[in-house]
C-alpha positions as CSV (number, residue, x, y, z in Angstrom):
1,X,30.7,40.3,-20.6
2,X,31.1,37.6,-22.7
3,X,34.1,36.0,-21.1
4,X,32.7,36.2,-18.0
5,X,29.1,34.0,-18.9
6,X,31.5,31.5,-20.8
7,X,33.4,31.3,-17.4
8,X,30.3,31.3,-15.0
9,X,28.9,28.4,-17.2
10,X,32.1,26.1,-17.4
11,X,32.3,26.9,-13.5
12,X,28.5,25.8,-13.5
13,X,28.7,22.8,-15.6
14,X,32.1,21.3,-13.4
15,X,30.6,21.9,-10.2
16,X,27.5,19.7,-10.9
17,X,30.0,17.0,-12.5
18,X,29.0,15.0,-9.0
19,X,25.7,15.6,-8.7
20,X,24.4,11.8,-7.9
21,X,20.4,11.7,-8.2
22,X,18.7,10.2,-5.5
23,X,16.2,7.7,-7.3
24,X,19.6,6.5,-9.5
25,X,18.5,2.7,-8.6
26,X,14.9,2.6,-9.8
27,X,14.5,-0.9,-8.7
28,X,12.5,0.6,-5.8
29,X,10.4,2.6,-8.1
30,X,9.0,-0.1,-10.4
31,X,6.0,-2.3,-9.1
32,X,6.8,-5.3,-10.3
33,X,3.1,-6.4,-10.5
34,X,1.9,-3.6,-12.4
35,X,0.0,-4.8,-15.3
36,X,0.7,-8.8,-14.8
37,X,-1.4,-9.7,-11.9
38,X,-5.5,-10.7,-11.5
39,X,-6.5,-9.5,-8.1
40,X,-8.9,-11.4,-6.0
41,X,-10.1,-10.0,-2.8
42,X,-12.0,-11.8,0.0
43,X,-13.3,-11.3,3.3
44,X,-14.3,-8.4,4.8
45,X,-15.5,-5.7,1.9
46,X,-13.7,-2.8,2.6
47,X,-15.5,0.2,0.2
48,X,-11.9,1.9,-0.9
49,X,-10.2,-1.5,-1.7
50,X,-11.5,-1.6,-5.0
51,X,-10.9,2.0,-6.1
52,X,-7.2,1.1,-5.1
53,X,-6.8,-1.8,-6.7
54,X,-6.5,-0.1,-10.2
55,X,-3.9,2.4,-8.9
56,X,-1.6,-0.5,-8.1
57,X,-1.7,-3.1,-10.0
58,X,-3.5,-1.7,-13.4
59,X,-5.4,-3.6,-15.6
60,X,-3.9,-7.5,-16.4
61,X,-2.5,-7.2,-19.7
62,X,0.4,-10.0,-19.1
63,X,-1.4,-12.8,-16.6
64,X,1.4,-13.8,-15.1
65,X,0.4,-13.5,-11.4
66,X,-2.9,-14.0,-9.8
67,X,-2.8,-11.7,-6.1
68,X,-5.3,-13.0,-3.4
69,X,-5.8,-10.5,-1.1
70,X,-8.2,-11.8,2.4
71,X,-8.7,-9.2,4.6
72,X,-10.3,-9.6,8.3
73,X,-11.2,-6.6,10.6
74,X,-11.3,-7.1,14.2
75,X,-13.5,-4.1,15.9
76,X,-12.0,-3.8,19.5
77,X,-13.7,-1.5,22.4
78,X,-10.8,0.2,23.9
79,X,-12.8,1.9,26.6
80,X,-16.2,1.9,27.4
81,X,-18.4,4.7,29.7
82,X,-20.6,4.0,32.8
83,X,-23.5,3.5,30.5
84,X,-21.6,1.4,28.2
85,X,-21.0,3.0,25.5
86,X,-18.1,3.2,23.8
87,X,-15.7,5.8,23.8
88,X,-12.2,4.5,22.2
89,X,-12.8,1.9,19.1
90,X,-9.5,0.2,17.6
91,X,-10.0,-1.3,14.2
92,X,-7.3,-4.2,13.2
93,X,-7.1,-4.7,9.5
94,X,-5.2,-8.1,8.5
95,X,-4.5,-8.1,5.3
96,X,-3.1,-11.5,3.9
97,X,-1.0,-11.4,0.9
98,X,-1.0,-14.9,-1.6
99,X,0.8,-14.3,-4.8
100,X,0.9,-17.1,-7.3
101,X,2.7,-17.5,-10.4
102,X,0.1,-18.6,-13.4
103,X,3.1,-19.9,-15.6
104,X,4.7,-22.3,-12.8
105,X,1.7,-23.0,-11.3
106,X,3.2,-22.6,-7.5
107,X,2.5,-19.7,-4.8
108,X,5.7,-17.2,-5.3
109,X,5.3,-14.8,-2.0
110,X,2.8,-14.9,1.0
111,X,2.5,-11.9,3.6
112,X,0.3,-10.6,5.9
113,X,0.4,-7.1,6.9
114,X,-1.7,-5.7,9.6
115,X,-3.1,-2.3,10.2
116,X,-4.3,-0.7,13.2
117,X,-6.2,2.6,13.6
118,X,-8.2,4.2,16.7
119,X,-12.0,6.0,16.2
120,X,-13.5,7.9,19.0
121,X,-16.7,8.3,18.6
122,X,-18.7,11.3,19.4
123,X,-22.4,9.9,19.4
124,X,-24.3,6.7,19.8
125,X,-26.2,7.7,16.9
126,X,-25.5,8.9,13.0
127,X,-22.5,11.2,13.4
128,X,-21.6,13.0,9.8
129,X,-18.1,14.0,11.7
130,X,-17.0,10.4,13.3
131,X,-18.6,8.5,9.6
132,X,-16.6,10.7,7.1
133,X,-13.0,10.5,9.6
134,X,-13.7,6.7,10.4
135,X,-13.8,6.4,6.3
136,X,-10.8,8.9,6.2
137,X,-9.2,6.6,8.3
138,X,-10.0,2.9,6.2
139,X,-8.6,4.4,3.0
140,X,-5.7,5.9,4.5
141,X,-5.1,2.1,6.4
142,X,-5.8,0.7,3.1
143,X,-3.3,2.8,1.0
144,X,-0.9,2.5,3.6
145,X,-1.0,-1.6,3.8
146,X,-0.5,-1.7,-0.1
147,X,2.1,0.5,-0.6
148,X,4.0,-1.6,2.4
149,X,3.0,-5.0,0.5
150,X,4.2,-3.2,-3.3
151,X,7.3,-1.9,-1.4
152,X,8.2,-5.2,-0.3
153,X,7.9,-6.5,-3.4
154,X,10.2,-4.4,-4.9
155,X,13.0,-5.5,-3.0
156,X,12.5,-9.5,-3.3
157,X,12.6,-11.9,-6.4
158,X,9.3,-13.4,-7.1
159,X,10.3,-15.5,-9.6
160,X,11.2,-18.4,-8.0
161,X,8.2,-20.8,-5.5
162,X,7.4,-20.2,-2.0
163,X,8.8,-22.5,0.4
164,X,7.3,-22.8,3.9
């Protein structure tokens, strides 16, 4: 009984000699941001923004970075009923993306990433149903634009200035 765990196990241990882990390369894993960067928001004051903030860029222990984030929403009325109101909303988020380097003194990385989402509303008046999924909808539009503008990051250098 013995021989035979000693062989299962060296059978085992060569057959996962070429195992190769997915997330070998953690470059994509790291925010680079994380910890360095002030963030400034402007524009349009989206209620989740600020509860996400923390999540992705911690608190600035290093101040190396200062991330202005402007944000305009464009409301548009997809399709409208006989008595005018509105049955198909589409919400268009721009989110533009100013990162500057405090040490150099020079903007390292600009973006803008836009985010689009539909709302059909079921009432002229105060709907619980259409309110909670039309805030459902922001923070998922919200999470999803910084994790596209983090991801990005990941895979450029931001050391160097931005050139237009």
């Amino acid at each position: 009984m013995n021989k035979l765990f000693i062989v299962f196990l060296i059978y085992f241990v060569a057959s996962c000699g070429g195992v190769e882990f997915v997330y070998k390369n953690d470059k994509n894993l790291i925010n680079p941001l994380y910890q360095k960067t002030k963030v400034i928001t402007s524009g349009t004051n989206l209620i989740f923004m600020n509860s996400y903030l923390p999540m992705f860029f911690g608190k600035n222990n290093e101040h190396v970075y200062i991330l202005k984030i402007n944000i305009n929403e464009k409301k548009t009325k997809r399709s409208v009923e006989t008595n005018q109101a509105t049955s198909n909303l589409r919400y268009e988020l721009r989110f533009y993306y100013t990162l500057t380097s405090i040490e150099k003194d020079c903007i390292t990385y600009e973006k803008e990433i836009v985010s689009y989402f539909s709302v059909i509303p079921k009432s002229s008046g105060y709907n619980y149903g259409t309110d909670t999924s039309l805030e459902k909808k922001y923070e998922l539009a919200i999470g999803n634009n910084l994790n596209q503008f983090v991801s990005i990051l990941s895979n450029i250098n931001i050391d160097g200035c931005y050139e237009s």
